[in-house]
N, CA and C of each residue as an Amber inpcrd file, in Angstrom:
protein
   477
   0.8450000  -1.1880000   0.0000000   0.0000000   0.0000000   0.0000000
   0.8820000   1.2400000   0.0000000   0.4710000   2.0580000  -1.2560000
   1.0450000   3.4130000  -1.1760000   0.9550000   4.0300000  -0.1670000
   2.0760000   4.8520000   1.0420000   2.3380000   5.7020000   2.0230000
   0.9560000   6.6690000   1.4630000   0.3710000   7.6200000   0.4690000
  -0.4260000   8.4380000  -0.0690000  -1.7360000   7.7160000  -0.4080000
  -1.8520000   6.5640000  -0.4510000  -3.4990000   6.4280000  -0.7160000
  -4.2040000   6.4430000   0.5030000  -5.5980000   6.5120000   0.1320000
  -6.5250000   6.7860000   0.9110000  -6.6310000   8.0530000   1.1590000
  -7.0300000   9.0090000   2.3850000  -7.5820000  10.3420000   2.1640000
  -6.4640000  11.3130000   1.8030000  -7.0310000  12.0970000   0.5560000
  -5.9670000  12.9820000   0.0420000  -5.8820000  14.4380000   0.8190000
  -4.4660000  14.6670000   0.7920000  -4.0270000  15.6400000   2.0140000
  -3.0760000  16.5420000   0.6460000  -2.9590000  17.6300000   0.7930000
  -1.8250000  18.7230000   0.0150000  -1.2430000  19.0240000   1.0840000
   0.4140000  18.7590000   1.2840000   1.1430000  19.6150000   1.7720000
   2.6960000  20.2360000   1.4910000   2.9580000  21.3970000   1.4720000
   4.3160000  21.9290000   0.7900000   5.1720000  21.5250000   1.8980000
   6.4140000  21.3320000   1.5560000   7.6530000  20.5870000   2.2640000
   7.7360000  21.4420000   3.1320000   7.1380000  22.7210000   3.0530000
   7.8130000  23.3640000   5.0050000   6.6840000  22.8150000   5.5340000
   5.2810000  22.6760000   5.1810000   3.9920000  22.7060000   6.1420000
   4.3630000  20.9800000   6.5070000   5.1360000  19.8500000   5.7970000
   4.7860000  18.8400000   6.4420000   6.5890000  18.8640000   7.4610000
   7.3870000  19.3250000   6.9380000   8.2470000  19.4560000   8.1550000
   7.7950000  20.4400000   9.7470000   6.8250000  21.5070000   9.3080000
   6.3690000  21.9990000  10.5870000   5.4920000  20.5800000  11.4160000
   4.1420000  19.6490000  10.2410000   3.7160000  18.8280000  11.0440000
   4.9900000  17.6370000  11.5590000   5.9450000  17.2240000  11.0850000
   6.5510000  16.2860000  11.7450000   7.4850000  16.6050000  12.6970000
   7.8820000  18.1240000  12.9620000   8.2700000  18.7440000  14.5830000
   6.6340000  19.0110000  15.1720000   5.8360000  18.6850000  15.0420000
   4.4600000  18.4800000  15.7690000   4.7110000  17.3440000  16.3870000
   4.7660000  16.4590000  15.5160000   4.3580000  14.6660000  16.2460000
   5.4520000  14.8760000  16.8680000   7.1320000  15.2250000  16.1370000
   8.3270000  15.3470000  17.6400000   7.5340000  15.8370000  18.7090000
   7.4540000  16.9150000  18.8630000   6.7710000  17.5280000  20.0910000
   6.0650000  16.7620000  20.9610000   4.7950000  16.5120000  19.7160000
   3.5430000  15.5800000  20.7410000   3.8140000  13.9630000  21.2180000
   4.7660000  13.5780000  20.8840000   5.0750000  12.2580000  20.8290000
   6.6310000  12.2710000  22.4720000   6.6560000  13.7940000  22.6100000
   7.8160000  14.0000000  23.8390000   6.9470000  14.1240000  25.0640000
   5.5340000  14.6150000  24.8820000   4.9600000  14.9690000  25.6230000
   3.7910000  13.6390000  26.0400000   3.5160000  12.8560000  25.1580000
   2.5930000  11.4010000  25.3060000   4.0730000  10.6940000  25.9790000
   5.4090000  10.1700000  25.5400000   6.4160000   9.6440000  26.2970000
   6.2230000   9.9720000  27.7190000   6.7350000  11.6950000  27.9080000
   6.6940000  11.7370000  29.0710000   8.4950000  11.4690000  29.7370000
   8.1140000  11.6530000  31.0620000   9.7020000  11.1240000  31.4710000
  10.5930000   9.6360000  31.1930000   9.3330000   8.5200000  31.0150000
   9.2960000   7.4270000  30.7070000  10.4710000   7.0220000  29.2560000
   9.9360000   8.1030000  28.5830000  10.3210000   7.6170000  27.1190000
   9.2660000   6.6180000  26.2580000  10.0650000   6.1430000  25.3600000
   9.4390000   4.8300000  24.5470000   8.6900000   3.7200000  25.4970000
   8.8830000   3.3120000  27.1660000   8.5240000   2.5020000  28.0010000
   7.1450000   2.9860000  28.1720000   6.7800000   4.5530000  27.8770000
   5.2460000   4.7460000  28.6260000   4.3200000   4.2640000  27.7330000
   3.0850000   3.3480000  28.4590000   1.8740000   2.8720000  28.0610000
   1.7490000   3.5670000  26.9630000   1.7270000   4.9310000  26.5990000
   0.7350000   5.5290000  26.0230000   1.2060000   5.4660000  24.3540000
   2.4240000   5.4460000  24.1540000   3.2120000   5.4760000  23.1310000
   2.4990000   5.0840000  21.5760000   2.1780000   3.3400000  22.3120000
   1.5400000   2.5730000  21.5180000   0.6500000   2.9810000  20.6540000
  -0.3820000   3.5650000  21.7380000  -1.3240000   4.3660000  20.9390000
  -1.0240000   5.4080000  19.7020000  -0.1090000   5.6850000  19.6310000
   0.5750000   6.9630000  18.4290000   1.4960000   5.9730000  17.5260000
   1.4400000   4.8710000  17.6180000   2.8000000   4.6080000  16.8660000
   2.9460000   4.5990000  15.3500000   1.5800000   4.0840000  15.3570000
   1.5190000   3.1420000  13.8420000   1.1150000   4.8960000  12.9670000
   0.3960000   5.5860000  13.2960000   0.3020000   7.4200000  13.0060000
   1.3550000   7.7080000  12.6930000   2.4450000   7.6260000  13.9490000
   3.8940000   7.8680000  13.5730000   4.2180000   7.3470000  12.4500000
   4.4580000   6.1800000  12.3430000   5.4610000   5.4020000  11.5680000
   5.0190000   6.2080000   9.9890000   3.4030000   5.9010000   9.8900000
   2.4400000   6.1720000   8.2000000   3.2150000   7.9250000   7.9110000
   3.5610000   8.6320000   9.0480000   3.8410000   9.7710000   8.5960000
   5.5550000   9.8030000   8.2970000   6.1410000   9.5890000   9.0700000
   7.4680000   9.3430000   8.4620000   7.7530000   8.6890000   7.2200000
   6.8830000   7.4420000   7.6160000   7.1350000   7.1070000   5.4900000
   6.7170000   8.3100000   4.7510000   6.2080000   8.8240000   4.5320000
   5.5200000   9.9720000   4.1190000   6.6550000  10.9290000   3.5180000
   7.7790000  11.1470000   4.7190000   8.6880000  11.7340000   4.2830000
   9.2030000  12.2350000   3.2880000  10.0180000  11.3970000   3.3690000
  10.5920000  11.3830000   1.7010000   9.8310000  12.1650000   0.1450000
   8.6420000  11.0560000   0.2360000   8.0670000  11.3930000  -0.8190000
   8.1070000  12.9890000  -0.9070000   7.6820000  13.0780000   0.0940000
   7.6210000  14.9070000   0.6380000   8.5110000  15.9020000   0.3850000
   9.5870000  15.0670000   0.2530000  10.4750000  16.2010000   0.6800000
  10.9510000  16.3390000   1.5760000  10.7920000  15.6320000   2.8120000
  11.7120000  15.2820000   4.0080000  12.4250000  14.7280000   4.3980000
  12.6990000  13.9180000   3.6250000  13.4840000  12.6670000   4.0350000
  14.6830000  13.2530000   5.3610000  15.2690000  14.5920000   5.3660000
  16.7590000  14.8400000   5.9710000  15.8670000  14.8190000   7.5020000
  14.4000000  14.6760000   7.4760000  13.8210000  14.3530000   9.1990000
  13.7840000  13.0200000   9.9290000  13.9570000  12.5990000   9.1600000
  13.5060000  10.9860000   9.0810000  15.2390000  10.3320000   9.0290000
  15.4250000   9.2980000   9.8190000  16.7000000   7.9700000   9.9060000
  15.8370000   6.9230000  10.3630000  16.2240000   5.8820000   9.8970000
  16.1330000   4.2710000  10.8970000  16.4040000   4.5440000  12.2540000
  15.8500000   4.1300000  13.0420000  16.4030000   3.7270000  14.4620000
  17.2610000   2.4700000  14.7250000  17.9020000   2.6740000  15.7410000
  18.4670000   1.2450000  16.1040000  17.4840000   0.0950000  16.3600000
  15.9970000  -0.1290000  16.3140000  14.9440000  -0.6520000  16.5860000
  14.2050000  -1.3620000  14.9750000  14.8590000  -0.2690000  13.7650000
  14.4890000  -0.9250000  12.5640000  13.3620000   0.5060000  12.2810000
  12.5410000   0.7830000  13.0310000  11.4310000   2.3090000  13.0060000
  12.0660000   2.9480000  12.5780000  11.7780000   3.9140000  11.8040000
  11.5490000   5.2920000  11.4080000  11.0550000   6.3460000  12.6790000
  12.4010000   6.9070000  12.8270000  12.5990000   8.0380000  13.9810000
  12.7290000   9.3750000  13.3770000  13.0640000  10.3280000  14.3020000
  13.2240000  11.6390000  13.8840000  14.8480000  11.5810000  13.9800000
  15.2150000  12.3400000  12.6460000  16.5710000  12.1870000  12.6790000
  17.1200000  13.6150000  13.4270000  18.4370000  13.3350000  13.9030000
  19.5070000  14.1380000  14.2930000  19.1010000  15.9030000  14.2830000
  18.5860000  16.1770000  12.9040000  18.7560000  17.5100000  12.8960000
  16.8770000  17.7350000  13.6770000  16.1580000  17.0120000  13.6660000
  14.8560000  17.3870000  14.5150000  15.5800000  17.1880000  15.4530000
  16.0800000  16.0730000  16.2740000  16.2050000  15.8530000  18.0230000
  17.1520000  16.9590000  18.2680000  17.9340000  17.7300000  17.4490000
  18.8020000  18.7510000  18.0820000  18.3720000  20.2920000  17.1890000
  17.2380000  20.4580000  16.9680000  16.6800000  21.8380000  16.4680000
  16.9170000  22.5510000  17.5410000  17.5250000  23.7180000  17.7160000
  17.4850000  24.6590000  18.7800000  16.2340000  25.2920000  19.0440000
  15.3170000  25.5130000  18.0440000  13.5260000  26.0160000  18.1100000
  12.9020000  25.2970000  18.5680000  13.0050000  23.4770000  18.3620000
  12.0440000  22.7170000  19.1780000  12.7780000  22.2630000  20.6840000
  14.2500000  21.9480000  20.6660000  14.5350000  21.8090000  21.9820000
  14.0540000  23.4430000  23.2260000  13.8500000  25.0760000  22.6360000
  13.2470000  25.6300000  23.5160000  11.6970000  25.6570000  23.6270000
  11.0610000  25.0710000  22.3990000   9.9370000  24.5830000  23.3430000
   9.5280000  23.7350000  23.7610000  10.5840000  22.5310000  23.6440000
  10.1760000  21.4040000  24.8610000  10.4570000  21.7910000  26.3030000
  12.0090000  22.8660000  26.0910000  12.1470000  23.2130000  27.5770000
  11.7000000  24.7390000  28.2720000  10.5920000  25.0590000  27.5760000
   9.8310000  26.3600000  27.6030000   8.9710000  25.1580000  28.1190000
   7.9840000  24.1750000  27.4220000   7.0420000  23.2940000  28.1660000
   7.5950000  22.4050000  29.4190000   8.4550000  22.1870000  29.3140000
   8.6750000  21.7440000  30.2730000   8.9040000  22.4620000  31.6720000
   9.4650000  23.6430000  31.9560000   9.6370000  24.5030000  32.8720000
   8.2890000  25.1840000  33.1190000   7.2550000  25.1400000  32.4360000
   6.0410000  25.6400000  32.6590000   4.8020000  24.4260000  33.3930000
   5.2530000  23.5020000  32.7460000   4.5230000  22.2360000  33.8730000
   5.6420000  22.1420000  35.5560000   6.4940000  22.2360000  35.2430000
   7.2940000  21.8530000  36.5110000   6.7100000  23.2630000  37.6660000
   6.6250000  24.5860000  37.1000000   5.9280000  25.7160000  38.0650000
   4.7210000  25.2420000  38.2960000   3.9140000  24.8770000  37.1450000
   2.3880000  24.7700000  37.3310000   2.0010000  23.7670000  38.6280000
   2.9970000  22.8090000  38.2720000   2.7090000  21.6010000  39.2400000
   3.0410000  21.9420000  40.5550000   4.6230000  22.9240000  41.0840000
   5.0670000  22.5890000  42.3190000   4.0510000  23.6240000  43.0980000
   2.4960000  24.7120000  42.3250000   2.4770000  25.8580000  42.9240000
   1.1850000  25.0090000  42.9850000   0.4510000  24.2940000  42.3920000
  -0.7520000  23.3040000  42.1690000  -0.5960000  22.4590000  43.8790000
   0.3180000  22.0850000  43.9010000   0.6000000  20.8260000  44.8450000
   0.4830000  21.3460000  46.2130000   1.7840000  22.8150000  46.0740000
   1.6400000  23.3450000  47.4400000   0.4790000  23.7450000  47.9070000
  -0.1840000  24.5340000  46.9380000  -1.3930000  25.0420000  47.4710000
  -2.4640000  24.3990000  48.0970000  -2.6790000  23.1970000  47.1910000
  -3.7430000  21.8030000  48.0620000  -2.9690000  21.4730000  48.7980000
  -1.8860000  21.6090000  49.1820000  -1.4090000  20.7170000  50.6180000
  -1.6410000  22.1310000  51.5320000  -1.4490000  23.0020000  51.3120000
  -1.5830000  24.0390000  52.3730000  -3.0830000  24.0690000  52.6760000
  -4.1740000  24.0200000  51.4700000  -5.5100000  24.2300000  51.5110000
  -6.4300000  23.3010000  52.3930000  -5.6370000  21.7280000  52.8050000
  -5.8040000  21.0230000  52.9120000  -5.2930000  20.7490000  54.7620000
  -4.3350000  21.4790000  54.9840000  -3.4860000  21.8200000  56.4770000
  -4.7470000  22.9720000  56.7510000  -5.2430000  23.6820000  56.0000000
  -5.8350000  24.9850000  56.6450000  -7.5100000  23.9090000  56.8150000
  -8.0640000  23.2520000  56.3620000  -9.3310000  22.9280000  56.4060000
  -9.0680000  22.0130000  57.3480000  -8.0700000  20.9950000  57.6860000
  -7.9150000  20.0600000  58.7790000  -7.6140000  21.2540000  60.1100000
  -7.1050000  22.3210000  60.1790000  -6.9800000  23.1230000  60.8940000
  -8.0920000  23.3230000  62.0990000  -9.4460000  23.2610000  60.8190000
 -10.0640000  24.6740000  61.3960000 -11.3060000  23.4400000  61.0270000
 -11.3670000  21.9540000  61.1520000 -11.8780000  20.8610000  61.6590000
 -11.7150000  20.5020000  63.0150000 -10.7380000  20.6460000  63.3570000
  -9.8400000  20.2440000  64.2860000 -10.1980000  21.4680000  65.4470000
 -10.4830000  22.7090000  65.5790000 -10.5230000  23.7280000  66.1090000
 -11.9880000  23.9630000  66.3380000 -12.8230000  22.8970000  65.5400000
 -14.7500000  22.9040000  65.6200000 -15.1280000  24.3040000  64.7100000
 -16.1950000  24.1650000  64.7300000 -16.9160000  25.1700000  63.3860000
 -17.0770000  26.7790000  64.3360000 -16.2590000  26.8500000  65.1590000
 -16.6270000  28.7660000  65.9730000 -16.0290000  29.3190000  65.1550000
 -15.1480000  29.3440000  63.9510000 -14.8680000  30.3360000  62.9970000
 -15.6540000  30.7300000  61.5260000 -15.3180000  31.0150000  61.1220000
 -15.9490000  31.5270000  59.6320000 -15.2600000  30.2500000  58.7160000
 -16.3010000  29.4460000  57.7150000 -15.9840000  28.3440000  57.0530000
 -14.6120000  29.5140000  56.3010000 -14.2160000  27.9920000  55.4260000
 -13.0780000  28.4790000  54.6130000 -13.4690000  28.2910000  52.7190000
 -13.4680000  29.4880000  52.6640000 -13.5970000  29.3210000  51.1920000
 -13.0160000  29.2020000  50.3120000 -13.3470000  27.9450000  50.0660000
 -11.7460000  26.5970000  49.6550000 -11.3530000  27.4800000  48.3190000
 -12.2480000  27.6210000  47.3770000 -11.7060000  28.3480000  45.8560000
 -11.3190000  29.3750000  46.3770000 -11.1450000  30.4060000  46.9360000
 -10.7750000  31.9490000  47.0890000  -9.8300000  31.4670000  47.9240000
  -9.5340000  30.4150000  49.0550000  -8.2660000  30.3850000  49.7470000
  -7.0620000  29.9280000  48.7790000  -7.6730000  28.5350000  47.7270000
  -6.8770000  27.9950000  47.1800000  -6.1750000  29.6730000  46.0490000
  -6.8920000  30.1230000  45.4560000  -6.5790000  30.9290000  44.7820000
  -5.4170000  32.0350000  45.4470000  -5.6010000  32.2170000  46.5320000
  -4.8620000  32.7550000  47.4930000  -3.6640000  32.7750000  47.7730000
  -3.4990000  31.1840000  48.0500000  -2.5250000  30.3820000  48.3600000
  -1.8700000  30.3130000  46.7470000  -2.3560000  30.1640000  45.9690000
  -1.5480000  30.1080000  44.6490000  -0.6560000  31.4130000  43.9340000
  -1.5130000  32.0710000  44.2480000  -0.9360000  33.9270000  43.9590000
   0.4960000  34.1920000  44.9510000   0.0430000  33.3630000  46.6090000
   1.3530000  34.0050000  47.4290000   2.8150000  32.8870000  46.7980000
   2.3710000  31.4920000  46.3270000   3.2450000  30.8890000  45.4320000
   3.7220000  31.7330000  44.2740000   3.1010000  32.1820000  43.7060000
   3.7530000  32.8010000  42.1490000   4.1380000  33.8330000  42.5380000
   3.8930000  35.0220000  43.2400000   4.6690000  35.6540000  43.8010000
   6.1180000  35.6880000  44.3530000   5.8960000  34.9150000  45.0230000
   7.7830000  34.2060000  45.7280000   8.6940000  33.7110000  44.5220000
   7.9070000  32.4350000  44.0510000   8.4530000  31.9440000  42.6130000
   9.1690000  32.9360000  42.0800000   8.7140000  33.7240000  41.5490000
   8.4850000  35.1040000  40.4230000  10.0070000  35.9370000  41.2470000
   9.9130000  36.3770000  42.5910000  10.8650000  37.0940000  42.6170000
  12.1770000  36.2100000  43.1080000  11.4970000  35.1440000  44.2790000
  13.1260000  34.5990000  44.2000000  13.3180000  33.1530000  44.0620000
  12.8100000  32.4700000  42.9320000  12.9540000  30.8530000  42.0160000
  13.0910000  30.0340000  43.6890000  13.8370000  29.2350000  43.6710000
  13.5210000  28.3730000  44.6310000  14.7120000  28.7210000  45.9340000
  15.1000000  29.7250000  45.6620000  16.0610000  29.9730000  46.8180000
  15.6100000  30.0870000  48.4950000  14.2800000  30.1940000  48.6530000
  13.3170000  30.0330000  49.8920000  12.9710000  28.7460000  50.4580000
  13.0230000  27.8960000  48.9850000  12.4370000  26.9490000  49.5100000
  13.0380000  26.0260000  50.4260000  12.7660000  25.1560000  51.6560000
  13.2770000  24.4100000  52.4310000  12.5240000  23.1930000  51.8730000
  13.4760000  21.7260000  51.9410000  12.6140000  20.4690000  52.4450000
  12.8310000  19.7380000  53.5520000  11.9300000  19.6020000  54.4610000
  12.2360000  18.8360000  55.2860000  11.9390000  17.5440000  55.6980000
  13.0670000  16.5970000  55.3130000  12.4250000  15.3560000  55.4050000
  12.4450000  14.5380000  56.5360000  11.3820000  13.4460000  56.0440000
  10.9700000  12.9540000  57.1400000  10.0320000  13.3070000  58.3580000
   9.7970000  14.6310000  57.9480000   8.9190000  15.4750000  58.8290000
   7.8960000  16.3110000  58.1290000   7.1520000  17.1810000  58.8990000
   6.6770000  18.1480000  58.5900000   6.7760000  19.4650000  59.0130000
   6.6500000  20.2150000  58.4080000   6.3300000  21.6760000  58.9880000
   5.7780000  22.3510000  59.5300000
C-alpha cells in the first residue's frame, strides 16, 4: 500500500516538516519522562510510523533515519533543532511551576481545612476556591521574585 493512498491531504515541504516537529513535540509529551517505556506510546505509533514514510516522498526525508529498533525516527537535525529543543524546555519549565504551585497550594488548603476541623466550626468556614486561589498567587509571587532559593525540604517530617 502506497504511504499516499486513501484520504488525500496537500502539503508543501515546510507545512509537512512543521507537522513532523508536531508529532516530535507531541510524541515527547505522550512519552513523558518514561520515554518509549510509557503505556501511552503505543497508541501513536503506527500514526507515527504512516507519517514518516511519508517523508521522503515529501520532501523530508533529511527528518527521518532508521532507528536502532528498525522504526523510522526523527533524525539528528529534529532531536537537536534549537527552536524545538526551547519549546520542549519552555514546556517543560512551565509544567514543573504549574505543578510545584498546584501541589503546594492543596497541601496548604488542605493543612488549613484540617486546621479549622480540628478547632470545631466557631470560625468563619473556609472558602476553599478563594483560599486555594490565594494560596496560589502568594506561590507565584515568591516563585516570580526569588525561584527556589526560599524553599526548604524537610524530610521525614513536617512543617
Amino acid at each position: 500500500m502506497d504511504a499516499l493512498d486513501g484520504m488525500k491531504v496537500t502539503f508543501t515541504p515546510k507545512e509537512f516538516t512543521r507537522l513532523l516537529e508536531l508529532v516530535h513535540l507531541g510524541l515527547r509529551v505522550v512519552e513523558g519522562p518514561q520515554g518509549g517505556e510509557s503505556p501511552h506510546v503505543e497508541r501513536y505509533s503506527e500514526l507515527e510510523q504512516k507519517l514518516y514514510e511519508m517523508a521522503t516522498p515529501l520532501g523530508c526525508a533529511d527528518l527521518v533515519d532508521v532507528g536502532f529498533d528498525g522504526q523510522l525516527a526523527p533524525s539528528e537535525k529534529v532531536l537537536t533543532d534549537e527552536r524545538l529543543e526551547k519549546i520542549s524546555g519552555d514546556y517543560d519549565n512551565d509544567i514543573f511551576w504549574q505543578e510545584l504551585v498546584t501541589r503546594m497550594a492543596d497541601r496548604d488548603l488542605a493543612a488549613d481545612q484540617a486546621r479549622q476541623s480540628v478547632l470545631g466550626a466557631g470560625g468563619p468556614s473556609i472558602d476553599a476556591e478563594a483560599r486555594l486561589r490565594k494560596l496560589e498567587e502568594g506561590y507565584w509571587d515568591e516563585f516570580e521574585k526569588n525561584d527556589l532559593a526560599n524553599v526548604i525540604l524537610l524530610r521525614g517530617g513536617r512543617g
